[in-house]
Backbone as a printed PyTorch tensor [residue, N CA C, xyz], in Angstrom:
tensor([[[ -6.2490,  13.5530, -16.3800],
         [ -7.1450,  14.6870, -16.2860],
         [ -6.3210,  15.9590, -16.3730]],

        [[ -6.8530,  16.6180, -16.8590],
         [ -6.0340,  18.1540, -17.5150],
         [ -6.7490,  19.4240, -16.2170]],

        [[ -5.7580,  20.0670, -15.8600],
         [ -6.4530,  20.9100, -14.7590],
         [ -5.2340,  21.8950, -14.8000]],

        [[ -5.3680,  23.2570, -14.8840],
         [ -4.9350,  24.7330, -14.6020],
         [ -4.8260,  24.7840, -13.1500]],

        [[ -3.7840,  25.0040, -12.5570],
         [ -3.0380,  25.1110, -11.1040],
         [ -2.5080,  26.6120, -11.1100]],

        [[ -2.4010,  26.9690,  -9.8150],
         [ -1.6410,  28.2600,  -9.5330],
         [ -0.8050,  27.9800,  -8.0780]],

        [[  0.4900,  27.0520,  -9.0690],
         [  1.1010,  26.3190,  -8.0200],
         [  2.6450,  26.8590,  -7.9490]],

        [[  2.5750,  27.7280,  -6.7120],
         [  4.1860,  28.9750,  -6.5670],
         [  4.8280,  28.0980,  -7.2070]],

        [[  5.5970,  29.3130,  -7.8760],
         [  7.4430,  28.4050,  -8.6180],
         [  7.6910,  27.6500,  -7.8840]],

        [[  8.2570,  28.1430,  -6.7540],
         [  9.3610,  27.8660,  -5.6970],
         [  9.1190,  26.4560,  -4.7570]],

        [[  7.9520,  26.6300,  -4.7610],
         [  6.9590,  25.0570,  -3.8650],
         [  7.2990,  24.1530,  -5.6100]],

        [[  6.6750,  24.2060,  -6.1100],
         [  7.2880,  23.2690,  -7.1660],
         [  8.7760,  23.1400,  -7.6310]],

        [[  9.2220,  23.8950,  -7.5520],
         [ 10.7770,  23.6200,  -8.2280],
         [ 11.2390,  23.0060,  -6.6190]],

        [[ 10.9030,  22.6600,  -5.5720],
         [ 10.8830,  21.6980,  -4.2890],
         [ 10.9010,  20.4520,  -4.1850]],

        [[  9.2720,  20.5110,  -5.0500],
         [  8.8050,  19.2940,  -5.5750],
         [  9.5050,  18.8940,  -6.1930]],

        [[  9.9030,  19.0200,  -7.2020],
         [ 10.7700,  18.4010,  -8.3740],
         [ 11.8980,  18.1550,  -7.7530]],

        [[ 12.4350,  19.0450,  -7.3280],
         [ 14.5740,  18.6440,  -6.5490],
         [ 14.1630,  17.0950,  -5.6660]],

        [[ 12.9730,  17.5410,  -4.7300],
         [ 12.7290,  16.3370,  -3.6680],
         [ 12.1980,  15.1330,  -4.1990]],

        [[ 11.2720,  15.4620,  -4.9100],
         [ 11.1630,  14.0200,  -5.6920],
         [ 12.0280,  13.4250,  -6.6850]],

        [[ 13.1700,  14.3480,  -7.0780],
         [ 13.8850,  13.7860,  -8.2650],
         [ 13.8510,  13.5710,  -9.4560]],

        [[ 12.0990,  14.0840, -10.2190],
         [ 11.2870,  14.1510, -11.0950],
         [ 11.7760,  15.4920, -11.1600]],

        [[ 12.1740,  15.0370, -13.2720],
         [ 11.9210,  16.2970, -14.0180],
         [ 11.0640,  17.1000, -14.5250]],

        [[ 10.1340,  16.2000, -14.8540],
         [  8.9470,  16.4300, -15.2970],
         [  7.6330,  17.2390, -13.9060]],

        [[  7.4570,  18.4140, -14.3050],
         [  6.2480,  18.9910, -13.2390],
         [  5.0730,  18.3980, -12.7600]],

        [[  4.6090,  17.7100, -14.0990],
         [  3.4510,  16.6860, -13.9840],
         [  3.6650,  15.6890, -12.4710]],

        [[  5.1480,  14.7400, -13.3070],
         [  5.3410,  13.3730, -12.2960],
         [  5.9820,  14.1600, -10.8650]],

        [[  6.2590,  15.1350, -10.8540],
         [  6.6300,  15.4970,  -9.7100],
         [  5.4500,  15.6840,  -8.5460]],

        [[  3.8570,  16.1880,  -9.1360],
         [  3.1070,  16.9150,  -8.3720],
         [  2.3510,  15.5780,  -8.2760]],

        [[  2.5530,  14.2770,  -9.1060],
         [  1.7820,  12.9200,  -9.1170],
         [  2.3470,  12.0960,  -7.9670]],

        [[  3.8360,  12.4780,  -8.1390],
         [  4.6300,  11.7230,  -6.8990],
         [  4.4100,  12.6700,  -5.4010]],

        [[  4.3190,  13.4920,  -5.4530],
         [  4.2470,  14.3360,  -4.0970],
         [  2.6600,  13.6280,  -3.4290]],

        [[  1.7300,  13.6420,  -4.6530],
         [ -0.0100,  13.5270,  -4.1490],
         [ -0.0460,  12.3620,  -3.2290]],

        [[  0.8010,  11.4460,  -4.7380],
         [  0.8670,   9.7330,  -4.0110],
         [  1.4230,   9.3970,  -2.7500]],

        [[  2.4420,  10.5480,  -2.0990],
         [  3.1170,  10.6130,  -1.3510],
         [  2.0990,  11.4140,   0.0560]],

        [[  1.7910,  12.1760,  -0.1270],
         [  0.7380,  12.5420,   0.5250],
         [ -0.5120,  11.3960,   1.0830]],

        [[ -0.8680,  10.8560,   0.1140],
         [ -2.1810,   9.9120,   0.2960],
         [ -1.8550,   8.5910,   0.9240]],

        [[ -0.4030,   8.2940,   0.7750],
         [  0.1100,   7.2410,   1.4900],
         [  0.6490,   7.6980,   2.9350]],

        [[  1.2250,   8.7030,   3.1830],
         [  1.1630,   9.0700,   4.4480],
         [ -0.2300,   9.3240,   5.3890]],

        [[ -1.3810,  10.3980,   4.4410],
         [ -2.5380,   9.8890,   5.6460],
         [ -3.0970,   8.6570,   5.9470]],

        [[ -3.3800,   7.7660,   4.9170],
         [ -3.3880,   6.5060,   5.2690],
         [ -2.7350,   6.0990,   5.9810]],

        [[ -1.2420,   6.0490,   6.1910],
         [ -0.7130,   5.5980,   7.8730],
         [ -1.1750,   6.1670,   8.4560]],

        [[ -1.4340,   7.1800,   8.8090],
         [ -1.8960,   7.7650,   9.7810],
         [ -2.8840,   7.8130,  10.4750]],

        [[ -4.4560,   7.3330,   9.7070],
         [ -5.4230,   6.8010,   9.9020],
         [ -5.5400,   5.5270,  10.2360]],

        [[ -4.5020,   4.6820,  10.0080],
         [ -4.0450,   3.6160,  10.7670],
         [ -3.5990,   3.4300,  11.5230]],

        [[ -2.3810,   4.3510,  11.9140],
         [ -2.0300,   4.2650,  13.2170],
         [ -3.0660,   4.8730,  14.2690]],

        [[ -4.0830,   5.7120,  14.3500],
         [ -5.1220,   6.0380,  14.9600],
         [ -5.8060,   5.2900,  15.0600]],

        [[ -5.8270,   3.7660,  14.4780],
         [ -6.7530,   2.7180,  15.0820],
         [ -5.8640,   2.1370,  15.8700]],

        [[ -4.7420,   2.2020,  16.2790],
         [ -4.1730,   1.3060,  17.3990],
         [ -4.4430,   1.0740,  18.7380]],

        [[ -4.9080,   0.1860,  19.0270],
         [ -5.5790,   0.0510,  20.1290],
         [ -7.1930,  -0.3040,  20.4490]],

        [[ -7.8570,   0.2580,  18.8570],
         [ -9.1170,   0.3120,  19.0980],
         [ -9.7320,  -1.1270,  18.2270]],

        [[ -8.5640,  -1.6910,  17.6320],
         [ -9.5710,  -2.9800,  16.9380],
         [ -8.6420,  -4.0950,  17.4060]],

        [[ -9.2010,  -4.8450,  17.7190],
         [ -8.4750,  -6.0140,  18.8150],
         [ -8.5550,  -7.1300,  17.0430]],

        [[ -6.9780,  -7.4910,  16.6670],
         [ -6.9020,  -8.5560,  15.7140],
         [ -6.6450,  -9.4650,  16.5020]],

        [[ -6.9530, -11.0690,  16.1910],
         [ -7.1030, -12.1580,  16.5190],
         [ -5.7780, -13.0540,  15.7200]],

        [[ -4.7780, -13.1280,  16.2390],
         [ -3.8370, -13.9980,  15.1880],
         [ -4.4050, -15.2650,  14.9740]],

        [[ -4.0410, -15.7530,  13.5480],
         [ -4.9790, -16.7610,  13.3830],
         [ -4.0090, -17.4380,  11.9920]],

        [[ -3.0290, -17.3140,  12.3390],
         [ -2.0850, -17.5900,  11.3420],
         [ -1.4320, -19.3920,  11.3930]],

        [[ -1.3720, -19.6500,  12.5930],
         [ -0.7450, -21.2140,  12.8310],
         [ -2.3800, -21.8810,  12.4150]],

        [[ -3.4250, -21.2140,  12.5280],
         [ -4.4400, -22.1010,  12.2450],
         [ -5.0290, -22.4580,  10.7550]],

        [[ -4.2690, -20.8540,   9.8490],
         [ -4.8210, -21.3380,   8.6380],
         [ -3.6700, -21.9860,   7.8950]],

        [[ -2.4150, -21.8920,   8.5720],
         [ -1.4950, -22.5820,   8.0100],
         [ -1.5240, -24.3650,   8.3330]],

        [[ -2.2350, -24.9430,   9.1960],
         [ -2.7040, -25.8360,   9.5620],
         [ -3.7570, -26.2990,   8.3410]],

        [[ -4.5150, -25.4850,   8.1100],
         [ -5.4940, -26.2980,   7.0650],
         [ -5.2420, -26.1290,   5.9190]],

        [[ -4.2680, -25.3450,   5.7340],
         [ -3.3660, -25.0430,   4.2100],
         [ -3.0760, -26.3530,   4.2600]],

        [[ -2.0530, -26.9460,   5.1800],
         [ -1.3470, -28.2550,   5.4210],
         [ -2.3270, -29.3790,   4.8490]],

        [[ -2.9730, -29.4070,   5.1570],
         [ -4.0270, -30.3340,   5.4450],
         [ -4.7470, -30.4230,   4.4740]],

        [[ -5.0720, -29.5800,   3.3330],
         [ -5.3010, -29.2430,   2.3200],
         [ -4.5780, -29.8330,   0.9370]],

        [[ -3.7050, -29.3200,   1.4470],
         [ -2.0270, -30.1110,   0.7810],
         [ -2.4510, -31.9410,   0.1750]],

        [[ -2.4270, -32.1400,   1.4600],
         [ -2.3810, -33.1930,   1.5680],
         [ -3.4420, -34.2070,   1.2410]],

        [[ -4.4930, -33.5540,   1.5740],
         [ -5.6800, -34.1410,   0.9560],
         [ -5.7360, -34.0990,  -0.8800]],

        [[ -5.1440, -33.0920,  -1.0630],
         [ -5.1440, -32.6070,  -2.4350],
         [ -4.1290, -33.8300,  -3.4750]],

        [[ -2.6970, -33.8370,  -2.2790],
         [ -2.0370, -34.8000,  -2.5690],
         [ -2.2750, -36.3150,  -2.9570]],

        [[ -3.2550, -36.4650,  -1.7750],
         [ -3.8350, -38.0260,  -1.9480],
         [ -4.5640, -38.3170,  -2.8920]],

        [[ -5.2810, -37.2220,  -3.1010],
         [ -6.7630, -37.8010,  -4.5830],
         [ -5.5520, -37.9320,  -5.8610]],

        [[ -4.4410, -37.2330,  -5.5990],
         [ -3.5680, -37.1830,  -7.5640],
         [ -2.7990, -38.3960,  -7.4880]],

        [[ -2.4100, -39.2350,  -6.0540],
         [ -1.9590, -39.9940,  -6.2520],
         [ -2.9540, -41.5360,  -6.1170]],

        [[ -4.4130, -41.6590,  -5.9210],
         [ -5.2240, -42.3660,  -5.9640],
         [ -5.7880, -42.6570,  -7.4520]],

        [[ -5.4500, -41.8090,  -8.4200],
         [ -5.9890, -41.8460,  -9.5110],
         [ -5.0060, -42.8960, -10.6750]]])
């Protein structure tokens, strides 16, 4: 998408040193992405505490197993 900015020199030529991007474009693409991945932590870490996860990992690795194996038996019944 093509869009006209009135984005100070000086904040961009920032952008660019800090991101390491020469290009103005990938610099202000890498800063956004960089931005949008930080509030997302952040909105995550603001659920801590408030959603109770259930580990449930030895149990689906259990029927993975088990799965396996059943899967195993029909290829060698044939």
């Amino acid at each position: 998408m093509r869009a006209t900015l009135n984005i100070p020199d000086d904040l961009l030529s920032e952008v660019q040193k800090i991101s390491g991007e020469k290009s103005k474009t990938k610099a202000i693409t890498t800063a956004m992405k960089e931005y949008v991945h930080q509030k997302r932590i952040k909105e995550l870490l603001a659920l801590r505490g408030k959603i109770q996860i259930e580990d449930v990992t030895d149990e689906l690795e259990k029927l993975e197993l088990e799965e396996m194996e059943e899967n195993d038996k029909r290829w060698r019944n044939r």
